[in-house]
N, C-alpha and C positions, 0 to 999 in steps of 0.2 A: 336327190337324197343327200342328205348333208353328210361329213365324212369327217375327222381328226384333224390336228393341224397335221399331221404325221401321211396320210392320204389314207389311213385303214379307216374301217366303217366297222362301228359296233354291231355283236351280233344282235341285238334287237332289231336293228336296224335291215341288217340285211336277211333277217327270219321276215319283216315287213315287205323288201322291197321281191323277194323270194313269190310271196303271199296277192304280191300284186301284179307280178307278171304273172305269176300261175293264174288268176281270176281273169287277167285278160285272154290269155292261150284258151281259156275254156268261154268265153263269151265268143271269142272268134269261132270255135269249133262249133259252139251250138248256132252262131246265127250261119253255119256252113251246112248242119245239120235239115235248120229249115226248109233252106232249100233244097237241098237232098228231098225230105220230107215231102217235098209242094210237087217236085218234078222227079216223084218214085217211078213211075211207071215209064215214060221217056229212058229212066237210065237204065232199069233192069229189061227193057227191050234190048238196046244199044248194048248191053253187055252180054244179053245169052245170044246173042247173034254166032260164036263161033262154035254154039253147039244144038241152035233151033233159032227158025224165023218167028220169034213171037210175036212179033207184029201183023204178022201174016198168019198165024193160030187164031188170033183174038179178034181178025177181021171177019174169018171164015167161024166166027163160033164155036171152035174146036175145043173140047177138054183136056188136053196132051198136046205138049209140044217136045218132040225129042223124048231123051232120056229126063229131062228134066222133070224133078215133083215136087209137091208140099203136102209138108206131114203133121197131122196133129190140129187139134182145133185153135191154137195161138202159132200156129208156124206161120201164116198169112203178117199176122203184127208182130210177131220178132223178126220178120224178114226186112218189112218196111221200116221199123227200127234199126235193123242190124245196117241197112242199107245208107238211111241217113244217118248215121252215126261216122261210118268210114267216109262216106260222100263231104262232110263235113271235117275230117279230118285230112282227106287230101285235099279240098279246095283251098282252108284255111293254112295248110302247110307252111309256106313260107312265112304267115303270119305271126303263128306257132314259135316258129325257129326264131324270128328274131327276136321274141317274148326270151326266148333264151341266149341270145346274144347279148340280151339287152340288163340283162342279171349279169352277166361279167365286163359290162363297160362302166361304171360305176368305178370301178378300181384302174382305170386305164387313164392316162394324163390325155390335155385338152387335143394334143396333134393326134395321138392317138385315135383319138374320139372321131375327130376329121377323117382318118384313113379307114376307119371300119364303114363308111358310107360307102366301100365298093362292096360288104357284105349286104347290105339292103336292097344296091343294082342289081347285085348279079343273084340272089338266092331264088328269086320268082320265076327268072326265064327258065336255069339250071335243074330247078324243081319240075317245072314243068316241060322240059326235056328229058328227063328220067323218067315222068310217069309217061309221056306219048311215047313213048322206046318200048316201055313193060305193058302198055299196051297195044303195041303193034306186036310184041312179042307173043301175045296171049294165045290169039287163032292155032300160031307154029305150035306152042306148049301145049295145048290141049290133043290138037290133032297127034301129036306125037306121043303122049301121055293115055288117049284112046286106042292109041293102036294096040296098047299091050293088052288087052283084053282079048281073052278065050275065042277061037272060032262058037259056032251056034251058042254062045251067051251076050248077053245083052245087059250091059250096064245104066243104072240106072241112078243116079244123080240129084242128091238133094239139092233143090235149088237153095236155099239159105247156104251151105256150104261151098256150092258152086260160085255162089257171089262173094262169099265170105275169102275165097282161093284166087279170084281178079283182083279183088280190092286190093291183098295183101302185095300182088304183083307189080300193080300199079303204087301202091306208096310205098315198097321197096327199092324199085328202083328210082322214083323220085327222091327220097331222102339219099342212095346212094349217088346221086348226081349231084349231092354238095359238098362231098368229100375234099373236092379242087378250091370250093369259094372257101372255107375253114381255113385250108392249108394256107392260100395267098392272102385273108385276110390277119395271119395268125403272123405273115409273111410282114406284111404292110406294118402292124402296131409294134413291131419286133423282137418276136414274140418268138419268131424260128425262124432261123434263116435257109436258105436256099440246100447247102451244103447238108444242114440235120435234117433235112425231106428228104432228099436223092442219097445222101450214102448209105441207108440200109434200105435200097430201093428191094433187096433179097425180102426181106423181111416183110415190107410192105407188099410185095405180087404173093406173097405166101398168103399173107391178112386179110387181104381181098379175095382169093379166093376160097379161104377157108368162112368167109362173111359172105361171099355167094352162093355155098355149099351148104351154110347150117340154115341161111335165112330167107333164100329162096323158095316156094312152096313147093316144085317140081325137084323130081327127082333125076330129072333127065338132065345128061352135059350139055346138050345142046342150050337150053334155056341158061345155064346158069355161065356159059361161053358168051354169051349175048349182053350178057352184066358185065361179066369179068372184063372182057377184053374194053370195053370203050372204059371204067374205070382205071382201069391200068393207063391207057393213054390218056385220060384226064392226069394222073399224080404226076405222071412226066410233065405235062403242058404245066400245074401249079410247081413242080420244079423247077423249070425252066424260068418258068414269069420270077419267080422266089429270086434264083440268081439272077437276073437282071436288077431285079428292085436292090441286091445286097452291093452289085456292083457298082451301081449310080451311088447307093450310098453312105457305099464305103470313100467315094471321090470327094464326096462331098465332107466328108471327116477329115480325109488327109490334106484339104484345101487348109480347112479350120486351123489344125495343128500347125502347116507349116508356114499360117500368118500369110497367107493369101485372101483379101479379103478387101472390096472398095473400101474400106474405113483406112487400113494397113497401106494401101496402093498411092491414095490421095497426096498431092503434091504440098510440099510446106508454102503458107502463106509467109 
């Protein structure tokens, strides 16, 4: 994207370049979707498992599995819609996000540009350790969340809802699992140093937990414990890496200044 001699970018420009990361993040999310779409029944087996063996229902020809139902004569095609639609939104994930990194490098100088390539390594693992966490979390949240229910009643569970309440789990805690890469990439282009993370570290356990208590789908502590506390120890660990990267180079500035330097050093001919 071309830019001023100044480094700013017209807004046309950046309504354009706005216009075409958004068109990618949604070409990524739909070819995510497809497959969601192609391999629907695979995932909504694999995901009612912590509240009926559907697998084991649809072997033995059964009509009912669990508390689980479907209502209405299009519940069936907004379920498998709803299904690849999120399916496609967590797979493409990191894809997504760096459509959105990729909107605020445009204004970043060339070393910069360099340094943000530890946002690209790390955003896909980190992503995909938040959703396998929120989904190992899910079986505990639900079994705990079932429990409150009435002696002799029996609850009973719209499946679209019920998929719609894992999904959310799982792309929760996957987007909260790059809280740390922001921070240390934000760290790297120098953009924040070490010190503005970690001194209102009060502020931030406040943030995080107030961002696992409204965005969480369960209302139980136990589930939103389970976010809370490895987030908290992710901002420590991106504070830490933070100072380290400020202290290497801050070394490397007061070298500069005080004309330390193979050029400075070299012996007269």
């Amino acid at each position: 994207m071309a830019a001023t001699s100044s480094g700013r970018m017209p807004l046309l420009d950046h309504l354009r370049e706005f216009r075409k990361r958004l068109f990618r993040a949604v070409l990524f999310i739909t070819a995510g979707a497809v497959i969601g779409w192609i391999f629907y029944n695979p995932i909504i087996t694999h995901l009612a498992k912590p509240v009926c063996d559907l697998a084991a229902a649809q072997a033995n020809g059964d009509t009912s599995c669990g508390s689980l139902y479907i209502n209405g004569v299009l519940g069936p095609l907004n379920l498998q819609i709803k299904v690849a639609l999120l399916t496609g939104v967590i797979l493409s994930g990191p894809l997504w996000l760096y459509q959105l990194w990729a909107f605020i490098a445009p204004g970043l100088h060339r070393k910069e540009k360099r340094n943000s390539i530890f946002f690209i390594l790390s955003a896909t693992p980190f992503f995909a350790a938040g959703a396998t966490l929120g989904y190992l979390v899910l079986p505990v949240a639900i079994k705990v969340l079932f429990g409150f229910t009435p002696n002799s009643l029996s609850n009973l569970v719209k499946f679209d809802d019920y998929l719609d309440f894992v999904m959310r789990i799982i792309l929760i805690f996957g987007l909260a699992f790059e809280l740390p890469v922001f921070l240390v990439t934000f760290n790297l282009i120098g953009f924040l140093r070490g010190q503005t993370i970690l001194k209102p570290w009060r502020i931030w356990i406040f943030s995080i937990v107030l961002f696992t208590a409204a965005f969480t789908p369960t209302a139980d502590p136990f589930t939103m414990l389970l976010l809370a506390l490895p987030l908290c120890l992710l901002y420590f660990m991106a504070g830490g890496i933070a100072l380290l990267v400020d202290k290497r180079r801050d070394k490397k500035s007061s070298k500069a200044i005080d004309g330390v330097s193979p050029i400075d050093s070299a012996e007269k001919i």
